[in-house]
mmCIF file of the N, C-alpha and C atoms, coordinates in Angstrom:
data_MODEL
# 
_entry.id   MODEL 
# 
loop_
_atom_site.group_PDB 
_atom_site.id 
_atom_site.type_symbol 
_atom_site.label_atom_id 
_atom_site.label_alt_id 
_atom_site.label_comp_id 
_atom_site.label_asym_id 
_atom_site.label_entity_id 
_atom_site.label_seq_id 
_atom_site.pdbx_PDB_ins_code 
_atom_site.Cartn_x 
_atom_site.Cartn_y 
_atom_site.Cartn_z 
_atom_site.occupancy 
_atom_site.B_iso_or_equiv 
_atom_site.pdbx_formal_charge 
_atom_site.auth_seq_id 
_atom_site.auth_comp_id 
_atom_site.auth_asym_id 
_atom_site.auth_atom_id 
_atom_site.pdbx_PDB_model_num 
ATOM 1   N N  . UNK A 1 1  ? 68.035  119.024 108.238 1.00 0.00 ? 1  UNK A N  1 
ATOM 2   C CA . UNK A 1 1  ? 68.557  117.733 108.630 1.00 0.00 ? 1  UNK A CA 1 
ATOM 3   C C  . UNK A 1 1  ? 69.946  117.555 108.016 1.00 0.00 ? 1  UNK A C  1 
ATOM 4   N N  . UNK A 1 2  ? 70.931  117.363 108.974 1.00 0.00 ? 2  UNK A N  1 
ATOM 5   C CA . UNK A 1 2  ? 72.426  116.983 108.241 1.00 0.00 ? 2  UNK A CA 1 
ATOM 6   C C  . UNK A 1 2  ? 72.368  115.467 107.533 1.00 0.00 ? 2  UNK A C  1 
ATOM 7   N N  . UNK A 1 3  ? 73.263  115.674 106.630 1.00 0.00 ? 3  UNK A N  1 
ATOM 8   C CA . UNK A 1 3  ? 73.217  114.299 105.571 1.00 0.00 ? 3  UNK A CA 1 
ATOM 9   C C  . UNK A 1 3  ? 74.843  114.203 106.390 1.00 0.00 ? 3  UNK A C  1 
ATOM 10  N N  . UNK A 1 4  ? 75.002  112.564 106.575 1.00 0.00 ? 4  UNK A N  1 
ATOM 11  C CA . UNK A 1 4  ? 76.083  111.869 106.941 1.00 0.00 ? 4  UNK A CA 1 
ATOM 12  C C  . UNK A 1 4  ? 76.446  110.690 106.022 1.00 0.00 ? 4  UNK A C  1 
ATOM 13  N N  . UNK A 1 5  ? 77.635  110.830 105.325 1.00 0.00 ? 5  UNK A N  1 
ATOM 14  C CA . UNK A 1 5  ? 78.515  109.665 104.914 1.00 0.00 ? 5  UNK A CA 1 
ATOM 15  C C  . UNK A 1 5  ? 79.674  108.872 105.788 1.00 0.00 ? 5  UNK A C  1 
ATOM 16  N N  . UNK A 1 6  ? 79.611  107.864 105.094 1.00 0.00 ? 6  UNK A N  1 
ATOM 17  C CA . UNK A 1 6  ? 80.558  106.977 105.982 1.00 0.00 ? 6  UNK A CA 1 
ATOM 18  C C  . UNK A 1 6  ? 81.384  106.363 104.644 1.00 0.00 ? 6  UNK A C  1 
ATOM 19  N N  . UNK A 1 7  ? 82.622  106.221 104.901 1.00 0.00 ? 7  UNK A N  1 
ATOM 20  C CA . UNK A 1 7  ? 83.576  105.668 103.725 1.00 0.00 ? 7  UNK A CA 1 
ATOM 21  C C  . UNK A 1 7  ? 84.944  105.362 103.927 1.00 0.00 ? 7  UNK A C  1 
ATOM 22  N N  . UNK A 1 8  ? 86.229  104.644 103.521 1.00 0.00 ? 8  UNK A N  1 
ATOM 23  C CA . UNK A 1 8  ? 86.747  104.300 103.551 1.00 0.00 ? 8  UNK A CA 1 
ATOM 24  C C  . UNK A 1 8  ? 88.207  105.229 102.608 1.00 0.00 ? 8  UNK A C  1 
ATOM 25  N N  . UNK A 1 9  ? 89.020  105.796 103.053 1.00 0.00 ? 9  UNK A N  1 
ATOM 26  C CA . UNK A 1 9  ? 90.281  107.163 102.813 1.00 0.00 ? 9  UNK A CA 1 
ATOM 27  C C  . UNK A 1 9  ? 91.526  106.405 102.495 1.00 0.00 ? 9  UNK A C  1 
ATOM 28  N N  . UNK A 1 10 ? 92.349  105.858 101.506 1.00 0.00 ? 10 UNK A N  1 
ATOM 29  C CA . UNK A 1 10 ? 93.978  105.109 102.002 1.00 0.00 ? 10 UNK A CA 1 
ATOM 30  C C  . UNK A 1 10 ? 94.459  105.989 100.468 1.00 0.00 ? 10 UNK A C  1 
ATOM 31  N N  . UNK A 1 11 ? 95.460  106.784 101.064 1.00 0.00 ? 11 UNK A N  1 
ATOM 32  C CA . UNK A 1 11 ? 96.290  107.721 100.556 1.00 0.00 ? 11 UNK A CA 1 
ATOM 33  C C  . UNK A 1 11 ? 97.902  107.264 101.055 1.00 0.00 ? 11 UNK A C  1 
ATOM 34  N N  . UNK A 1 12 ? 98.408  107.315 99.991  1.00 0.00 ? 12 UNK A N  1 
ATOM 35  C CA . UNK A 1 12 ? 99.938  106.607 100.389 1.00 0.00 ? 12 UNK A CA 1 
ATOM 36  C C  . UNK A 1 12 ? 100.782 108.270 100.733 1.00 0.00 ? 12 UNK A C  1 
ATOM 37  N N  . UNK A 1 13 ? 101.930 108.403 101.220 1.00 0.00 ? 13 UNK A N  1 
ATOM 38  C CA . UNK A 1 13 ? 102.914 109.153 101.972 1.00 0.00 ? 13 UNK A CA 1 
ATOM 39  C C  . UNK A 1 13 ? 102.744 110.128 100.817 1.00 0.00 ? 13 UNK A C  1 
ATOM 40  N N  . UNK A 1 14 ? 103.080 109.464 99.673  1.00 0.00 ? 14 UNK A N  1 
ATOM 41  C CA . UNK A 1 14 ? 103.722 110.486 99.034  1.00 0.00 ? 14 UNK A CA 1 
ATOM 42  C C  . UNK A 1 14 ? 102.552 111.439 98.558  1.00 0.00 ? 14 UNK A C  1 
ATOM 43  N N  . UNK A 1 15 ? 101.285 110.736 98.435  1.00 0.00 ? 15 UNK A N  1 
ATOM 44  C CA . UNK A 1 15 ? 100.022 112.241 97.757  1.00 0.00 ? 15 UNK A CA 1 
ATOM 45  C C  . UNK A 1 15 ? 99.687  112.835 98.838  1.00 0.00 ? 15 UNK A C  1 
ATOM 46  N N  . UNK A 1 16 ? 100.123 112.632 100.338 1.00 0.00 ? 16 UNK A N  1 
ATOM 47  C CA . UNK A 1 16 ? 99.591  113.555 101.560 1.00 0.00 ? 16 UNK A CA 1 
ATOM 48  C C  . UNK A 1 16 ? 100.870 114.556 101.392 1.00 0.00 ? 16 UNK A C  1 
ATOM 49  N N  . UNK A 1 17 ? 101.781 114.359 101.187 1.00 0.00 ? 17 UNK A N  1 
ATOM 50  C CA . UNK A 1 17 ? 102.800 115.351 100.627 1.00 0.00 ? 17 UNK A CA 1 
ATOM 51  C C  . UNK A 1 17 ? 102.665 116.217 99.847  1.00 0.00 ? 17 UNK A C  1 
ATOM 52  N N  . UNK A 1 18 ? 102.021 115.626 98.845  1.00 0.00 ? 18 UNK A N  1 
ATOM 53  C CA . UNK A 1 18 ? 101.291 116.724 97.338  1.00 0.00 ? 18 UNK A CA 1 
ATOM 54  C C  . UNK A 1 18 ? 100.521 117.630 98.262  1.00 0.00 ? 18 UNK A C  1 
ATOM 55  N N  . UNK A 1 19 ? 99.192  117.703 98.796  1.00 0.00 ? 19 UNK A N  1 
ATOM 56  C CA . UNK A 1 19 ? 98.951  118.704 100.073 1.00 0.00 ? 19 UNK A CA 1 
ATOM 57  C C  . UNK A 1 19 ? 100.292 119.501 100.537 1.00 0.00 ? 19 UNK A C  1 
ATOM 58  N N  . UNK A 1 20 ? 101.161 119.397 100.860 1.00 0.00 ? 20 UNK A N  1 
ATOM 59  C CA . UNK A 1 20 ? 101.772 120.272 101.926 1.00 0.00 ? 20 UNK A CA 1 
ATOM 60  C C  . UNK A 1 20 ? 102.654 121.189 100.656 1.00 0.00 ? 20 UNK A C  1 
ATOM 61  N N  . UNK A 1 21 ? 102.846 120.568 99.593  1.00 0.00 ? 21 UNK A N  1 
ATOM 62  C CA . UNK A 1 21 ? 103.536 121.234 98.474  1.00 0.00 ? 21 UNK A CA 1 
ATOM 63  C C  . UNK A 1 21 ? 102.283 122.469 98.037  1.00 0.00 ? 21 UNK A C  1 
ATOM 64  N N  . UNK A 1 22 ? 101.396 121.866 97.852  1.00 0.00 ? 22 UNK A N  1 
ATOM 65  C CA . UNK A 1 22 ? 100.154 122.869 97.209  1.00 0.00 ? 22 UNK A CA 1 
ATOM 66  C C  . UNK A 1 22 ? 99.457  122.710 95.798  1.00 0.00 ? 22 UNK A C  1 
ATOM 67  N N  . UNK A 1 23 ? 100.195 121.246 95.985  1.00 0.00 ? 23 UNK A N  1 
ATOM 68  C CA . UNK A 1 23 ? 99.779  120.685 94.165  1.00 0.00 ? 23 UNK A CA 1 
ATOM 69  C C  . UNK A 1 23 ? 98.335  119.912 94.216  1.00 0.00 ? 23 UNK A C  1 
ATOM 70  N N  . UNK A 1 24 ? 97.988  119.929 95.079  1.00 0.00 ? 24 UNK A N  1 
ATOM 71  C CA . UNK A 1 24 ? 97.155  118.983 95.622  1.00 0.00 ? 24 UNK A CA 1 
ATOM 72  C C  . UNK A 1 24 ? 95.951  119.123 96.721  1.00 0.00 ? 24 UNK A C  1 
ATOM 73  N N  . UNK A 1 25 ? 94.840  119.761 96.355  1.00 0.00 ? 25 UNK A N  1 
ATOM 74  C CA . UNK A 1 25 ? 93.793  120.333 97.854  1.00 0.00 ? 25 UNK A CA 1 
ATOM 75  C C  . UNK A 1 25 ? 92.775  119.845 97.675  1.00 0.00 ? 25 UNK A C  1 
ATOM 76  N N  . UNK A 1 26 ? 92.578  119.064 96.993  1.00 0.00 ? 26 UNK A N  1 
ATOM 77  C CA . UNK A 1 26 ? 91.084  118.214 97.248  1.00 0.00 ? 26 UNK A CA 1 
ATOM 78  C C  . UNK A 1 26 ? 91.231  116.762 96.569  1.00 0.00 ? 26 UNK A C  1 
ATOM 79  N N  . UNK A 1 27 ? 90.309  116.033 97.161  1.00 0.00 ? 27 UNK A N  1 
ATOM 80  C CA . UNK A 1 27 ? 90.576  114.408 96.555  1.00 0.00 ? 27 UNK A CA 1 
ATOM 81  C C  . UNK A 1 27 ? 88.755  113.832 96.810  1.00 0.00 ? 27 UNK A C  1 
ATOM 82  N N  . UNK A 1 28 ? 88.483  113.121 95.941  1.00 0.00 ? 28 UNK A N  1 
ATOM 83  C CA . UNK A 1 28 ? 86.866  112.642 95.453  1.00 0.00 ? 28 UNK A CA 1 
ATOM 84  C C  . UNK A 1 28 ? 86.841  110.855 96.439  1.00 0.00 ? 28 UNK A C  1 
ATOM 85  N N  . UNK A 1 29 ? 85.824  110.693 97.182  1.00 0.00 ? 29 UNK A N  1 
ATOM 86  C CA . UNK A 1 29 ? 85.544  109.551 97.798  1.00 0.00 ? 29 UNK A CA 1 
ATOM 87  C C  . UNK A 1 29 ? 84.603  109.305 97.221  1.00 0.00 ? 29 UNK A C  1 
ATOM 88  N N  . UNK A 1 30 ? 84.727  107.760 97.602  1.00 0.00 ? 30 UNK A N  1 
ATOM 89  C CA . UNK A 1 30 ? 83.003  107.451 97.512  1.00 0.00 ? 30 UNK A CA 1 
ATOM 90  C C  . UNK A 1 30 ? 82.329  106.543 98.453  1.00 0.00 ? 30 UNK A C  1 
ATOM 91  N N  . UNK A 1 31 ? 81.324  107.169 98.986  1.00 0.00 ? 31 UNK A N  1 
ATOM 92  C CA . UNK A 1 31 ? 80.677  106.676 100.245 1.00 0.00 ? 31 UNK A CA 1 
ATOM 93  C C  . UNK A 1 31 ? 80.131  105.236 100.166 1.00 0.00 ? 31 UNK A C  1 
ATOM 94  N N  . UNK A 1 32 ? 79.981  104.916 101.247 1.00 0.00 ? 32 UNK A N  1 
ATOM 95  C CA . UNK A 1 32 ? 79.426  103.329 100.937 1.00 0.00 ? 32 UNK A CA 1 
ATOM 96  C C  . UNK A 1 32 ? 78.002  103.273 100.066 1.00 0.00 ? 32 UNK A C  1 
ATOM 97  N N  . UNK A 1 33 ? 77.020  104.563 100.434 1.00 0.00 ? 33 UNK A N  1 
ATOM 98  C CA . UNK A 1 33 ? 75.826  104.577 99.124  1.00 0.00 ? 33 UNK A CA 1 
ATOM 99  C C  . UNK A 1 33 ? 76.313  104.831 98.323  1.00 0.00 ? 33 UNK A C  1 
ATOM 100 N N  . UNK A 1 34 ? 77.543  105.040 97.839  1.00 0.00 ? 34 UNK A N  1 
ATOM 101 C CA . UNK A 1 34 ? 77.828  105.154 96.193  1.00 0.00 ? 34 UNK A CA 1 
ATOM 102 C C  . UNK A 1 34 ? 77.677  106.069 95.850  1.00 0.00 ? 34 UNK A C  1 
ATOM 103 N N  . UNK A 1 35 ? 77.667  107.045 96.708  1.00 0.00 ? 35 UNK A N  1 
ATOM 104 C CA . UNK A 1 35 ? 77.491  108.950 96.385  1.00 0.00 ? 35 UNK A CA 1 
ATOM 105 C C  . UNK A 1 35 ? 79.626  109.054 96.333  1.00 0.00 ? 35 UNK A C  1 
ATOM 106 N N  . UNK A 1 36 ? 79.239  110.018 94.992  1.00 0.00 ? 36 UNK A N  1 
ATOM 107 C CA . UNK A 1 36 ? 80.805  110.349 94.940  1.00 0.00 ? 36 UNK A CA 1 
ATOM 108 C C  . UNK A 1 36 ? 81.212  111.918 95.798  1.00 0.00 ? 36 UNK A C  1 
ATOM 109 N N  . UNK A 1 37 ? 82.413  112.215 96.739  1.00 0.00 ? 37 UNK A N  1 
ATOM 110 C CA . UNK A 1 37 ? 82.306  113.426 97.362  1.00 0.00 ? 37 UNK A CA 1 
ATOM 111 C C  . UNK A 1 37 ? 83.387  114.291 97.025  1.00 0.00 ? 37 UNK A C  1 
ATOM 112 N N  . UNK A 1 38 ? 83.571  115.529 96.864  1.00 0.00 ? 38 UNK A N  1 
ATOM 113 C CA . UNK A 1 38 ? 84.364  115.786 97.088  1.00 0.00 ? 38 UNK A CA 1 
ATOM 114 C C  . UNK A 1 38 ? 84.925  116.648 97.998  1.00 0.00 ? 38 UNK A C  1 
ATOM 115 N N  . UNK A 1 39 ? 86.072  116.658 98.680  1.00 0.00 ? 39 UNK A N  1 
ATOM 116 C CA . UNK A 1 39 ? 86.788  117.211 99.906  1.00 0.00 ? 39 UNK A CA 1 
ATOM 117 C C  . UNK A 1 39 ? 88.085  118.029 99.878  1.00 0.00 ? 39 UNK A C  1 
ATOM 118 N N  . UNK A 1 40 ? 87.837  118.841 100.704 1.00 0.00 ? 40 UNK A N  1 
ATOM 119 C CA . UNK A 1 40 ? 89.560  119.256 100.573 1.00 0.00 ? 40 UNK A CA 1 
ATOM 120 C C  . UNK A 1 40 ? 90.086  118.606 101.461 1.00 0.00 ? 40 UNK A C  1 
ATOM 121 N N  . UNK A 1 41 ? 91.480  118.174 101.159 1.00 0.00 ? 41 UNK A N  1 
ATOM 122 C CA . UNK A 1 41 ? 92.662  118.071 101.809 1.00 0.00 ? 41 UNK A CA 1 
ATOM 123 C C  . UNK A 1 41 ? 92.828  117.968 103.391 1.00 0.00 ? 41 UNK A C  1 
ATOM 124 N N  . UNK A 1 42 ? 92.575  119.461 103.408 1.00 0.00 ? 42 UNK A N  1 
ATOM 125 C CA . UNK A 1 42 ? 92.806  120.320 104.618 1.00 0.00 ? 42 UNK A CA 1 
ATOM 126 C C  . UNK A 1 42 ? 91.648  119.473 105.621 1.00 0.00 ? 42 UNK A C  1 
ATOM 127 N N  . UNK A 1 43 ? 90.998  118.863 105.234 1.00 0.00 ? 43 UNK A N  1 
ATOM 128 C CA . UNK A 1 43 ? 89.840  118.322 106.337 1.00 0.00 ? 43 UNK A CA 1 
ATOM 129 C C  . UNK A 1 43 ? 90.638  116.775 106.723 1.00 0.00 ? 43 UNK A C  1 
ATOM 130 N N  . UNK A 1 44 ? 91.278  116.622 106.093 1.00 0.00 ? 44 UNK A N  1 
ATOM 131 C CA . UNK A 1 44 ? 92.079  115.174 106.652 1.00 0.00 ? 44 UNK A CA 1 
ATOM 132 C C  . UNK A 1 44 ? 93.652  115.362 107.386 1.00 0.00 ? 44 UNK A C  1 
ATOM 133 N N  . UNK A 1 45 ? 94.247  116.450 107.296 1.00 0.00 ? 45 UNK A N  1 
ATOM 134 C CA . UNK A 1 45 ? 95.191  116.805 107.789 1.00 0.00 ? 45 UNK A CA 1 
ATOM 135 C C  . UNK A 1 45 ? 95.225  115.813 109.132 1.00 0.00 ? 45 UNK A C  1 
ATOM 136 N N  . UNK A 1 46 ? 94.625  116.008 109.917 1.00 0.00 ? 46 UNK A N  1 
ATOM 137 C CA . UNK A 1 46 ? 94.425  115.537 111.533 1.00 0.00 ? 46 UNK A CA 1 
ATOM 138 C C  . UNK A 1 46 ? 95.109  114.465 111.409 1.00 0.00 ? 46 UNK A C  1 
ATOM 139 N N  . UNK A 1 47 ? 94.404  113.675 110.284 1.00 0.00 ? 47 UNK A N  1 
ATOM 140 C CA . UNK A 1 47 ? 94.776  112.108 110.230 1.00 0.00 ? 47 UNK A CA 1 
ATOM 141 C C  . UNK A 1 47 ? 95.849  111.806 109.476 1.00 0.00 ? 47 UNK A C  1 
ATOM 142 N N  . UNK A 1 48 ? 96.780  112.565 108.711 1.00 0.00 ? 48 UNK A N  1 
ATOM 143 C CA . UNK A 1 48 ? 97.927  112.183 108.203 1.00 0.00 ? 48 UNK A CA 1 
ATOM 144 C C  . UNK A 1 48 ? 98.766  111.245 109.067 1.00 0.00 ? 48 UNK A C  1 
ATOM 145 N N  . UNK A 1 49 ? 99.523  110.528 108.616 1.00 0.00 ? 49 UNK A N  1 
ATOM 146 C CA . UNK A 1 49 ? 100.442 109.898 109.592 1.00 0.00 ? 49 UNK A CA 1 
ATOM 147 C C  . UNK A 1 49 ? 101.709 109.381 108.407 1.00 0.00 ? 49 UNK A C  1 
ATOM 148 N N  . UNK A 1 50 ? 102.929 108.797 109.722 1.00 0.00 ? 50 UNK A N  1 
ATOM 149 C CA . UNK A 1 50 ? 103.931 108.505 108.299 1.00 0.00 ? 50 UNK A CA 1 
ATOM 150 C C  . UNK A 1 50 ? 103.640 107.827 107.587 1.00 0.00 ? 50 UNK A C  1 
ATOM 151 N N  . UNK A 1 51 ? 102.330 106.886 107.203 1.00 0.00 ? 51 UNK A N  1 
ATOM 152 C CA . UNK A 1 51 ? 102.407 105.803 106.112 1.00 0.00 ? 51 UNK A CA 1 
ATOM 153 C C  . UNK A 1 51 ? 101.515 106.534 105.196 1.00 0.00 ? 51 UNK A C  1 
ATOM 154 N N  . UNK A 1 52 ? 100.238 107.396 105.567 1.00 0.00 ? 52 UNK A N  1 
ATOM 155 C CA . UNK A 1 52 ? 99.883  108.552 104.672 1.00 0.00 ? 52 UNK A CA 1 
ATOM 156 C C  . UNK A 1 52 ? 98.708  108.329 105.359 1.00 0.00 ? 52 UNK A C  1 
ATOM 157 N N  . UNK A 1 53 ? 97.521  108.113 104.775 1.00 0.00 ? 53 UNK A N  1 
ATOM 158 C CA . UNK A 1 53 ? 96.097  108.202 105.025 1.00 0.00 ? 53 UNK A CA 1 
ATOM 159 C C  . UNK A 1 53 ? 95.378  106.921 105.047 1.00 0.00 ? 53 UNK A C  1 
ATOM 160 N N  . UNK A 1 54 ? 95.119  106.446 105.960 1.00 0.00 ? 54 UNK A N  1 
ATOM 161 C CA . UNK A 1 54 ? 94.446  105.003 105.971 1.00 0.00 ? 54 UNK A CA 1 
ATOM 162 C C  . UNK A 1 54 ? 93.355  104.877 107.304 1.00 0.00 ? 54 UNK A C  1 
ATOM 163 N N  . UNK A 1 55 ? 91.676  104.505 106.595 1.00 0.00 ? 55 UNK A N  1 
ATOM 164 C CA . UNK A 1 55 ? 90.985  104.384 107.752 1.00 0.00 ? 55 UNK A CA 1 
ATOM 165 C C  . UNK A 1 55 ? 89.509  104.359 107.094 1.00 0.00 ? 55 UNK A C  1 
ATOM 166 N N  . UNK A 1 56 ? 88.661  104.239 108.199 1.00 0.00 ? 56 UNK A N  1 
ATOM 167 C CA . UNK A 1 56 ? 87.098  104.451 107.924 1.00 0.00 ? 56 UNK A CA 1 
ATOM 168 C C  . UNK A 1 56 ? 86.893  106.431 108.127 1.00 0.00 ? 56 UNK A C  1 
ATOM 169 N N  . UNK A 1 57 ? 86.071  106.837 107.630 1.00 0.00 ? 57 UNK A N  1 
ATOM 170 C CA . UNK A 1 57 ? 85.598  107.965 108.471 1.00 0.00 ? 57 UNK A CA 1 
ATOM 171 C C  . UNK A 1 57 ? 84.284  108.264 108.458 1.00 0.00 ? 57 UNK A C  1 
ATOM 172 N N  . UNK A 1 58 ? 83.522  109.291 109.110 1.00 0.00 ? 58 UNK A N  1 
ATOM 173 C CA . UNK A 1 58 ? 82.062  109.578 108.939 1.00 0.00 ? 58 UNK A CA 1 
ATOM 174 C C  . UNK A 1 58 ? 81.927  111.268 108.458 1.00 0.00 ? 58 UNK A C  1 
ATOM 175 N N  . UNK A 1 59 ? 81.866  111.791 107.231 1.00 0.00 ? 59 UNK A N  1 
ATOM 176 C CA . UNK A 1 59 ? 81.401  113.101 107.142 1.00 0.00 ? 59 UNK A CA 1 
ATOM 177 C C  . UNK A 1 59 ? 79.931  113.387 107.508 1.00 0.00 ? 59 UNK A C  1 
ATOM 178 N N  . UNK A 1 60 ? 79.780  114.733 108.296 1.00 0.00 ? 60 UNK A N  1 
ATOM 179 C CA . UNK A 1 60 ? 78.724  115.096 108.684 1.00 0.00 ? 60 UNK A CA 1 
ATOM 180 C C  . UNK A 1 60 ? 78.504  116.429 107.761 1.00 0.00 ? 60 UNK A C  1 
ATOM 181 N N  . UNK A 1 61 ? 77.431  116.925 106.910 1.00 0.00 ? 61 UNK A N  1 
ATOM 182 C CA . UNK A 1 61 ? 77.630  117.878 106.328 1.00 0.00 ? 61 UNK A CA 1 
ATOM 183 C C  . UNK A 1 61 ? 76.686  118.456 106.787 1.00 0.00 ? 61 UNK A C  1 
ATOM 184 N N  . UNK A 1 62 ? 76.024  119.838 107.014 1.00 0.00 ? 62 UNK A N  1 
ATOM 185 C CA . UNK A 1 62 ? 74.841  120.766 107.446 1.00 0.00 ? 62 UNK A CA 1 
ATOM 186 C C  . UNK A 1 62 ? 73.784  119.963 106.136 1.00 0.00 ? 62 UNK A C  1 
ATOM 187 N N  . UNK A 1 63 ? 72.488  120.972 106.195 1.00 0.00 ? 63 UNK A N  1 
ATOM 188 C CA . UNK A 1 63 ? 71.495  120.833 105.698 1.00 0.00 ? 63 UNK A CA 1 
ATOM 189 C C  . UNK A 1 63 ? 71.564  121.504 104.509 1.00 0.00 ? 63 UNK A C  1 
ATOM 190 N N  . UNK A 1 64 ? 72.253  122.417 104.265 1.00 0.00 ? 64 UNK A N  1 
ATOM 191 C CA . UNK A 1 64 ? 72.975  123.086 103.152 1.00 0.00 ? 64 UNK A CA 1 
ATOM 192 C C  . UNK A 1 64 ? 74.019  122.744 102.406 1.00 0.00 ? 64 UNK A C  1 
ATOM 193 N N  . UNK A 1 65 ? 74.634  121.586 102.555 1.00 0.00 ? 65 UNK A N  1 
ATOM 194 C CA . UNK A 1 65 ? 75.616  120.767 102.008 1.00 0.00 ? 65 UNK A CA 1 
ATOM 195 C C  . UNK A 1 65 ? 76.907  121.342 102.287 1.00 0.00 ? 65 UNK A C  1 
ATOM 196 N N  . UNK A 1 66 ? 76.970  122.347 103.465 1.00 0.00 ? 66 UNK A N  1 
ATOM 197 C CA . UNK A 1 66 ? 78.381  122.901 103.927 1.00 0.00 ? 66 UNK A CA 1 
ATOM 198 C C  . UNK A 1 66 ? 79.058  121.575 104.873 1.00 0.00 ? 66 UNK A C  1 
ATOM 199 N N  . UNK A 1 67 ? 79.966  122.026 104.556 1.00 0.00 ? 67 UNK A N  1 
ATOM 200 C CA . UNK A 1 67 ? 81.079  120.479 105.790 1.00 0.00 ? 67 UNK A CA 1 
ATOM 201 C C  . UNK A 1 67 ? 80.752  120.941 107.192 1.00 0.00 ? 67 UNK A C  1 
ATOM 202 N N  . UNK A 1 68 ? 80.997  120.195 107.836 1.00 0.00 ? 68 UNK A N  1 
ATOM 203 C CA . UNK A 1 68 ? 80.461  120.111 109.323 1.00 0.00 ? 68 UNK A CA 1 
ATOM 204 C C  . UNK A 1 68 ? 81.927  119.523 110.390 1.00 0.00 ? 68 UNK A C  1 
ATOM 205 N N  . UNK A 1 69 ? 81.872  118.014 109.902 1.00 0.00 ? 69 UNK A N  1 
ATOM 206 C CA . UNK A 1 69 ? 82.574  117.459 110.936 1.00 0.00 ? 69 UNK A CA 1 
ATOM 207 C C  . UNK A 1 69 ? 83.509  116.252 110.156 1.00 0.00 ? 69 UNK A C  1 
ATOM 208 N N  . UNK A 1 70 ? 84.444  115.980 110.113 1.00 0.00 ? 70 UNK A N  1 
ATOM 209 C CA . UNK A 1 70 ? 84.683  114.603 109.888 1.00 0.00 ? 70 UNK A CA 1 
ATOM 210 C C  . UNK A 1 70 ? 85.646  114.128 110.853 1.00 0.00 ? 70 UNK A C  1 
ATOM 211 N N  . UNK A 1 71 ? 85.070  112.491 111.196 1.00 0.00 ? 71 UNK A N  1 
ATOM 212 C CA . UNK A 1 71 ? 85.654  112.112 111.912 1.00 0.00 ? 71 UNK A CA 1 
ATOM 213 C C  . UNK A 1 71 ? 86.404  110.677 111.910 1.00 0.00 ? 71 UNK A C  1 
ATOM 214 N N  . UNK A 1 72 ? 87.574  110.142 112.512 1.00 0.00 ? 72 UNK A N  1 
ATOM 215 C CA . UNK A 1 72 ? 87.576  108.949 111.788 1.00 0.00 ? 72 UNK A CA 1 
ATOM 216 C C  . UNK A 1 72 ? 87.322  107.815 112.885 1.00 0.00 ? 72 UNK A C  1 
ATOM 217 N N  . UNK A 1 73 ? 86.338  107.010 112.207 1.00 0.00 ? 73 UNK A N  1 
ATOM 218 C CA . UNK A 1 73 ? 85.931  105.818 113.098 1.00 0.00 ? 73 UNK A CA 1 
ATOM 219 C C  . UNK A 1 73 ? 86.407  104.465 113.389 1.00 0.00 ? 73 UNK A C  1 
ATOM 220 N N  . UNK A 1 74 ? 87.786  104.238 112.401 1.00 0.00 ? 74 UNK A N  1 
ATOM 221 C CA . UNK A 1 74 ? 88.613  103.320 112.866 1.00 0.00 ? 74 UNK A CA 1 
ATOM 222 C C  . UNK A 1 74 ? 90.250  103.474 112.423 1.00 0.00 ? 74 UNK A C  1 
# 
């Protein structure tokens, strides 16, 4: 059975930058149950934009706790 989080991402310009430098490949959420996650980078790329990272999303992870899908829902 895949385990799914849902949570809330706002990263300003300049730490989505830290990513593209290489100083920077993973960042810790925390889901609305209050589970803390951690992610790389590279899975939010999609959603960069010029103001940086701002939104809801839903991680889908396998049954093995490998990443699956993330997507953003608003």
């Amino acid at each position: 059975m895949k385990r799914l989080f849902v949570f809330s991402a706002f990263l300003e310009r300049e730490k989505c930058l830290l990513y593209y430098q290489g100083s920077v490949r993973y960042v810790v959420v925390t889901a609305d149950s209050g589970e803390r996650i951690q992610l790389g980078l590279k899975h939010f790329q999609p959603f960069f934009s010029e103001l940086g990272l701002r939104g809801r999303f839903r991680l889908s992870l396998t049954q093995s706790g490998a990443f699956e899908r993330l997507e953003k829902i608003n």
